[in-house]
matplotlib code that plots the C-alpha trace (Angstrom):
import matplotlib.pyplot as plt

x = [-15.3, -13.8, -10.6, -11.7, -14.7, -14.8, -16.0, -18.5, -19.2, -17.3, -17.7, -19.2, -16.2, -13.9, -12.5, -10.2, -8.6, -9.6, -6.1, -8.2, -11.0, -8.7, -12.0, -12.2, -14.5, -16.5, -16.2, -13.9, -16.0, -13.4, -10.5, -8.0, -5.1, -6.6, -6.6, -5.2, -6.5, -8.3, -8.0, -10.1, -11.9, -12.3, -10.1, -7.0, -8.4, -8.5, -4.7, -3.8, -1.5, 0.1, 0.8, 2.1, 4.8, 5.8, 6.4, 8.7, 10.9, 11.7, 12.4, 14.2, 16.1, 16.5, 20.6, 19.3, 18.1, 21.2, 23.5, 26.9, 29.6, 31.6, 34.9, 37.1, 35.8, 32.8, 29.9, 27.5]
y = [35.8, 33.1, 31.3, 28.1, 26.5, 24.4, 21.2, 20.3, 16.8, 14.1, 12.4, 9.1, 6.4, 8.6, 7.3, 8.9, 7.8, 10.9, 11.1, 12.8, 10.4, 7.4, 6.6, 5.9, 8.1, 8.4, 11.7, 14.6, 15.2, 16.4, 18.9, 18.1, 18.8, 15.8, 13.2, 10.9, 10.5, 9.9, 6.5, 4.5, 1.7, 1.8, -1.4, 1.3, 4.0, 1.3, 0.6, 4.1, 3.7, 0.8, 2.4, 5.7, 3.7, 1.0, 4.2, 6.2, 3.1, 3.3, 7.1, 6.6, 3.9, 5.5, 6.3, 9.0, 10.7, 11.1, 13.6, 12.2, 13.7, 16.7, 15.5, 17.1, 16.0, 13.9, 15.5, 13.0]
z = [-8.6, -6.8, -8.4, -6.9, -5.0, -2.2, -3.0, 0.1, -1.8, -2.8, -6.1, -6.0, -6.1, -4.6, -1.6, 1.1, 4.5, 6.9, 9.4, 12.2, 12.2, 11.1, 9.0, 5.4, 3.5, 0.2, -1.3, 0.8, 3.9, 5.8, 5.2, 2.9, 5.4, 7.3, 4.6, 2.5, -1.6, -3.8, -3.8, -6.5, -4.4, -1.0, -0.3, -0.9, 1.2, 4.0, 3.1, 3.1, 6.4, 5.4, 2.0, 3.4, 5.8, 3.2, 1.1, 3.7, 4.1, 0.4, 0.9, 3.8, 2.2, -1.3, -1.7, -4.2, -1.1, 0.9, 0.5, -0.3, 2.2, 0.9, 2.0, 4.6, 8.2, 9.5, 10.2, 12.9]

ax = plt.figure().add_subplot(projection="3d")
ax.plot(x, y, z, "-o")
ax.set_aspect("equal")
plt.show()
């Protein structure tokens, strides 16, 4: 018995932005590794780009993220 199924269609209302297709999709129809979601309309499937780089630039810019020095000498 299998632990988990592979779902070969999407539920209706479920929207992902497909990374290899650069394509927004209802319901998973391609690969997981190549998308981004569920989003709940399609609007922010369409967004999903814009989304995933305003979201790095808080990451990137997020102090909690940086290691503080550990004294001694610079390291560049």
């Amino acid at each position: 018995m299998a632990l988990f199924k592979k779902r070969t269609v999407g539920k209706p209302g479920e929207w992902y932005y497909c990374l290899q297709h650069q394509k927004v999709e209802e319901g998973p129809e391609c690969p997981a590794k190549d998308r981004f979601g569920p989003y709940a309309t399609r609007k922010e499937a369409e967004h999903a780009m814009a989304t995933a780089r305003e979201r790095n630039l808080e990451w990137e810019n997020d102090p909690k993220w940086h290691d503080a020095p550990t004294g001694g000498r610079d390291e560049d």
